[in-house]
ROPA-172654 format. One record per residue (C-alpha): residue number from 0; residue in three letters; x, y, z. Coordinates in nm, 3 decimals. Layout:
(NUM; "ALA"; (X; Y; Z)) ...
//
This chain:
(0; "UNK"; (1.616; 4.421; -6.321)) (1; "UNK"; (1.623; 4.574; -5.949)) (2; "UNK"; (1.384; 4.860; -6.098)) (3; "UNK"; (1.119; 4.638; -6.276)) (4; "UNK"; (1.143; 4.428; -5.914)) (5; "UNK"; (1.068; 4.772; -5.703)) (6; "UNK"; (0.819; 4.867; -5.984)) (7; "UNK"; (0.629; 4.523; -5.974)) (8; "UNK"; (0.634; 4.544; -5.598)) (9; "UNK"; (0.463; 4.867; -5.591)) (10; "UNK"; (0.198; 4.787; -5.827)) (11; "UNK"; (0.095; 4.455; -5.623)) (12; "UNK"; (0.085; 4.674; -5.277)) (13; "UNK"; (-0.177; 4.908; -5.462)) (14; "UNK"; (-0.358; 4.650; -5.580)) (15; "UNK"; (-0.401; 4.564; -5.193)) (16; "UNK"; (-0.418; 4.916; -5.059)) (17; "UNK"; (-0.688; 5.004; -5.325)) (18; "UNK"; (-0.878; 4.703; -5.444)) (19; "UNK"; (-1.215; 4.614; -5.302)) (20; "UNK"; (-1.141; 4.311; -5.021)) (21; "UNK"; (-1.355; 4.030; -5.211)) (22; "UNK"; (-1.504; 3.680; -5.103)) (23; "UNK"; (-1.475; 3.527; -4.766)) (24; "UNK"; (-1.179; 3.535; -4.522)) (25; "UNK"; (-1.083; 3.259; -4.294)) (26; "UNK"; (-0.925; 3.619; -4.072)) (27; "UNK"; (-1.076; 3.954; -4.042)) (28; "UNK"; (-0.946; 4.170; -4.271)) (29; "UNK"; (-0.792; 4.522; -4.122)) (30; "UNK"; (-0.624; 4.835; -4.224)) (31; "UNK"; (-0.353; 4.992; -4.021)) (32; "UNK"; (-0.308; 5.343; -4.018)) (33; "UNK"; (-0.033; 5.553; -3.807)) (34; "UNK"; (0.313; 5.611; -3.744)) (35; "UNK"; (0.611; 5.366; -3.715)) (36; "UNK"; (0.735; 5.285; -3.380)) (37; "UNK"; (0.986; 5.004; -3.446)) (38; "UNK"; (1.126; 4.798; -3.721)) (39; "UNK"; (1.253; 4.456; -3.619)) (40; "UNK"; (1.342; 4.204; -3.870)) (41; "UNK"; (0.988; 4.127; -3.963)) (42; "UNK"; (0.779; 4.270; -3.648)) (43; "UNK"; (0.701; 4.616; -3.732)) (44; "UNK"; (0.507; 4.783; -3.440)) (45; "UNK"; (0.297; 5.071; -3.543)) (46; "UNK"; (0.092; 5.331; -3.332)) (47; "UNK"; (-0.239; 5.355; -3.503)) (48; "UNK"; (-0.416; 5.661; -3.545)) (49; "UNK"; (-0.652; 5.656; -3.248)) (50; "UNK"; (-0.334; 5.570; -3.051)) (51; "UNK"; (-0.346; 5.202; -2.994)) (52; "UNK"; (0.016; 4.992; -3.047)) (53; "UNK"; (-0.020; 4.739; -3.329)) (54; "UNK"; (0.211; 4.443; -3.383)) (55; "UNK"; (0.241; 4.355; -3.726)) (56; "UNK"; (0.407; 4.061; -3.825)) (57; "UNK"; (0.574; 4.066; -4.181)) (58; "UNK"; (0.535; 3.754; -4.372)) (59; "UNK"; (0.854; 3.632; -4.528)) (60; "UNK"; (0.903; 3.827; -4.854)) (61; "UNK"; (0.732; 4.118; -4.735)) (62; "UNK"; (0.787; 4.445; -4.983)) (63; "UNK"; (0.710; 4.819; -4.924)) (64; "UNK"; (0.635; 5.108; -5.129)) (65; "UNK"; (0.641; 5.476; -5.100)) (66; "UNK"; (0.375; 5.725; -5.099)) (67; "UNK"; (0.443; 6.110; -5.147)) (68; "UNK"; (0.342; 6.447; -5.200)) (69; "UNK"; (0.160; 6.529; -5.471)) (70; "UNK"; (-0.104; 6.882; -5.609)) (71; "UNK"; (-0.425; 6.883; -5.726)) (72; "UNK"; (-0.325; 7.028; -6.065)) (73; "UNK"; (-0.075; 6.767; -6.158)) (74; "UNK"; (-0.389; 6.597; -6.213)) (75; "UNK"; (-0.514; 6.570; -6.600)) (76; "UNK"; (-0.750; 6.423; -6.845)) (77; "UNK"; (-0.698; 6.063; -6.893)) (78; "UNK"; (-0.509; 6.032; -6.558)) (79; "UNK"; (-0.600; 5.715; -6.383)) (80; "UNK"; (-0.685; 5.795; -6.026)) (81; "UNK"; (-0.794; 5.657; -5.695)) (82; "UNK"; (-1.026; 5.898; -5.485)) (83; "UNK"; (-1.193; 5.817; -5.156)) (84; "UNK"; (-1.478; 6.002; -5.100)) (85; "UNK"; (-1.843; 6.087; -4.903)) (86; "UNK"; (-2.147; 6.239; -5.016)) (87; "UNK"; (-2.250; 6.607; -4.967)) (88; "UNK"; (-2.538; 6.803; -4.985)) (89; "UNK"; (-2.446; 6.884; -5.336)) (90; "UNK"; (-2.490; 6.560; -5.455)) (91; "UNK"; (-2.156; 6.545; -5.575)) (92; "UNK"; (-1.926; 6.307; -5.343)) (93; "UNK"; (-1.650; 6.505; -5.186)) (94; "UNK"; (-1.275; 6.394; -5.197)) (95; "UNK"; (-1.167; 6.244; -4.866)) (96; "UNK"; (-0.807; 6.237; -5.033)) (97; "UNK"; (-0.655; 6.121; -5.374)) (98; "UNK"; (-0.373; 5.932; -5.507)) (99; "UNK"; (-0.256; 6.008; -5.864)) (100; "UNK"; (-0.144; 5.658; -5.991)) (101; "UNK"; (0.160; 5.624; -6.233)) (102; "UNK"; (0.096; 5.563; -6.585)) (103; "UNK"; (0.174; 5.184; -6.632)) (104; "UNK"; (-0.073; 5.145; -6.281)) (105; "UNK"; (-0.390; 5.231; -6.513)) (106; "UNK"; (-0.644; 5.017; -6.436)) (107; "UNK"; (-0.563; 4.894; -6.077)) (108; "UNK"; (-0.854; 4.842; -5.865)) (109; "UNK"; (-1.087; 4.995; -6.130)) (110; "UNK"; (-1.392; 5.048; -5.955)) (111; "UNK"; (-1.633; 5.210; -5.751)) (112; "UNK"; (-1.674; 5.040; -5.391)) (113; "UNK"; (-1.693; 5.132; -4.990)) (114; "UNK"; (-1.433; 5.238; -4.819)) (115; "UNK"; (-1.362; 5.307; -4.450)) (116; "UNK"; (-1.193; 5.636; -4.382)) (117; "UNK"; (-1.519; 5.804; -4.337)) (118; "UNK"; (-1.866; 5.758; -4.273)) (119; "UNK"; (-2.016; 5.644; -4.583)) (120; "UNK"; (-1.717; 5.692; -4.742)) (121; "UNK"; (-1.600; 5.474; -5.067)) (122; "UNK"; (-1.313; 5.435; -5.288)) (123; "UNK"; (-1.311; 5.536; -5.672)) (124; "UNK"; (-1.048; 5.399; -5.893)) (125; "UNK"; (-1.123; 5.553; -6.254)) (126; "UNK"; (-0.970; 5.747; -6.562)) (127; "UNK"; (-1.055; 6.104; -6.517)) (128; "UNK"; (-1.290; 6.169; -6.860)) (129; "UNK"; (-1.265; 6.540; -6.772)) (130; "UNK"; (-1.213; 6.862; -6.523)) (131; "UNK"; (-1.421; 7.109; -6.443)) (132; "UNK"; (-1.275; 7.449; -6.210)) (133; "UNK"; (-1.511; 7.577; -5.984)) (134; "UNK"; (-1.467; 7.811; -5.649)) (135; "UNK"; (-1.486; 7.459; -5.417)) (136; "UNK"; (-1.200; 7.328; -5.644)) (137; "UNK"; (-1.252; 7.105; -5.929)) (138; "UNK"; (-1.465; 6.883; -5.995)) (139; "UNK"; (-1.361; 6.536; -6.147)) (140; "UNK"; (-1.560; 6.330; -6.414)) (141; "UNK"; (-1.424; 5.947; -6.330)) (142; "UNK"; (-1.522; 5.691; -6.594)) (143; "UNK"; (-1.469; 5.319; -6.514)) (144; "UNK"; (-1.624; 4.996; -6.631)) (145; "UNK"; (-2.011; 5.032; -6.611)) (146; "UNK"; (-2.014; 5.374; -6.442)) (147; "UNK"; (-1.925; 5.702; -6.403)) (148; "UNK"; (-1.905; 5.962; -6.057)) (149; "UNK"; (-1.842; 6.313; -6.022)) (150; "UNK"; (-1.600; 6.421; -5.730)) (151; "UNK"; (-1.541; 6.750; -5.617)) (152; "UNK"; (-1.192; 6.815; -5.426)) (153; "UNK"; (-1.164; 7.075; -5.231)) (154; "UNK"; (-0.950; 7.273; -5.146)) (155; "UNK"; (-0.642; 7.131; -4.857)) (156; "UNK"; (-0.785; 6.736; -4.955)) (157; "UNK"; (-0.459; 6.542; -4.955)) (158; "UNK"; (-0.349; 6.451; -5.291)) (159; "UNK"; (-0.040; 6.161; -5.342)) (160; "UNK"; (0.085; 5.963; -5.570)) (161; "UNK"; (0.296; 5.641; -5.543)) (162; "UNK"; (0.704; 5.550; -5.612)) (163; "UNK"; (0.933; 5.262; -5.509)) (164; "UNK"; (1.115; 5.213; -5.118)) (165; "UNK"; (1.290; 5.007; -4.933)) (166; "UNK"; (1.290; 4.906; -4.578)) (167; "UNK"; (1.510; 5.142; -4.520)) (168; "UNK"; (1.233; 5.420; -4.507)) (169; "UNK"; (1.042; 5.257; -4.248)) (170; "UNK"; (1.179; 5.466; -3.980)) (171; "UNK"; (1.019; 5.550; -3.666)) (172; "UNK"; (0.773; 5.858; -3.662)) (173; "UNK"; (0.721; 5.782; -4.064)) (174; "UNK"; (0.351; 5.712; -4.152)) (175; "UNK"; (0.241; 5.414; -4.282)) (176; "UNK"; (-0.100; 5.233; -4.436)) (177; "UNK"; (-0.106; 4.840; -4.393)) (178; "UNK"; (-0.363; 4.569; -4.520)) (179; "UNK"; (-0.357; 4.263; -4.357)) (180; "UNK"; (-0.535; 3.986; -4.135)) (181; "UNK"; (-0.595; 3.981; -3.780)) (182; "UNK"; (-0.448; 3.730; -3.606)) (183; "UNK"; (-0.645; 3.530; -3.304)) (184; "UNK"; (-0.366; 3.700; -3.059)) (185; "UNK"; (-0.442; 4.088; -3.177)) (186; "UNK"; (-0.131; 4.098; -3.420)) (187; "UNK"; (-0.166; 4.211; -3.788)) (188; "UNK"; (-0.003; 3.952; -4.019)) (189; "UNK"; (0.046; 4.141; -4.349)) (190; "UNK"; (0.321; 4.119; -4.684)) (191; "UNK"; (0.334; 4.483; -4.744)) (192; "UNK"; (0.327; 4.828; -4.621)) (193; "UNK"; (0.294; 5.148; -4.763)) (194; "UNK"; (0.533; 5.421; -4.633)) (195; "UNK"; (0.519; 5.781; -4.660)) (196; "UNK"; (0.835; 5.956; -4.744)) (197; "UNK"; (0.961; 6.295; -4.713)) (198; "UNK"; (0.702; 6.344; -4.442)) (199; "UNK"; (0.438; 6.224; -4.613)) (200; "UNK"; (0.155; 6.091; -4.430)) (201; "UNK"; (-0.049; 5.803; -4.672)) (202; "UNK"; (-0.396; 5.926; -4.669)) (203; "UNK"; (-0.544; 5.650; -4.800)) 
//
């Protein structure tokens, strides 16, 4: 029972981490991105990534999952993947970074929509039809409902995958991604965080 509860808690935080932010929002929507500072019953305070200190306020139930190392070649036909990317001259988007998701996660977020990590960047959630090896690194086929995209991934892009936490592993200096609202006095409310572990920075 405690492993189908860390399991199902995973899969909803990907569903927020990777899923397209859809219809209207009474509160800005934000992502958090950076290191932890402090854990306090449910105020976690974060330094973002450009250096600013972020409050964010845990809403009761709050859940966390883990994010960790993964390699480019652990990465096979009928995989089910979530890649954020840019264009290139090539014509073929570039990886940004890529999270391999576990099996019973097919299908989360399937989709092709923008992203923010980049300029022009977006976010592919697919089933990789097929692989192709070239000298930039390979080049990924992603099928998902009504469409395709190729994505090259070169070589150092940062490639994760997913696994289960606790609050435990939300230590300072450990890097974190966060969706959540903004809150009229600057905080971040949010119900779940997604901690790297081992060292692992989340990419997404």
């Amino acid at each position: 029972m405690h492993r189908k509860r860390l399991i199902a808690g995973t899969l909803t935080l990907v569903v927020a981490m990777l899923a397209a932010s859809q219809g209207t929002y009474a509160a800005e929507r934000v992502k958090v991105r950076g290191t932890v500072e402090s854990l306090d019953g449910d105020t976690l305070k974060v330094k973002s990534r450009d250096g600013k200190d972020v409050t964010v306020a845990l809403k009761s139930g709050w859940n966390v999952g883990g994010v960790v190392q993964a390699a480019v070649t652990d990465i096979k036909p009928g995989d089910f993947v979530g890649i954020a990317s840019q264009p290139t001259d090539s014509g073929i988007n570039g990886a940004i970074e890529v999270v391999i998701f576990p099996a019973s996660m097919k299908g989360t977020g399937e989709g092709d929509r923008p992203w923010d990590s980049a300029p022009n960047s977006s976010m592919t959630n697919a089933t990789v039809a097929n692989a192709v090896t070239s000298v930039n690194g390979p080049t990924l086929t992603l099928t998902y409902k009504g469409g395709q995209r190729k994505i090259n991934i070169p070589k150092g892009t940062p490639v994760v995958t997913l696994t289960s936490a606790t609050k435990a592993d939300l230590k300072p200096g450990a890097g974190v991604f966060i969706t959540g609202e903004r809150n009229a006095d600057s905080t971040v409310s949010a119900d779940r965080v997604a901690v790297g572990l081992n060292g692992t920075m989340p990419p997404m």
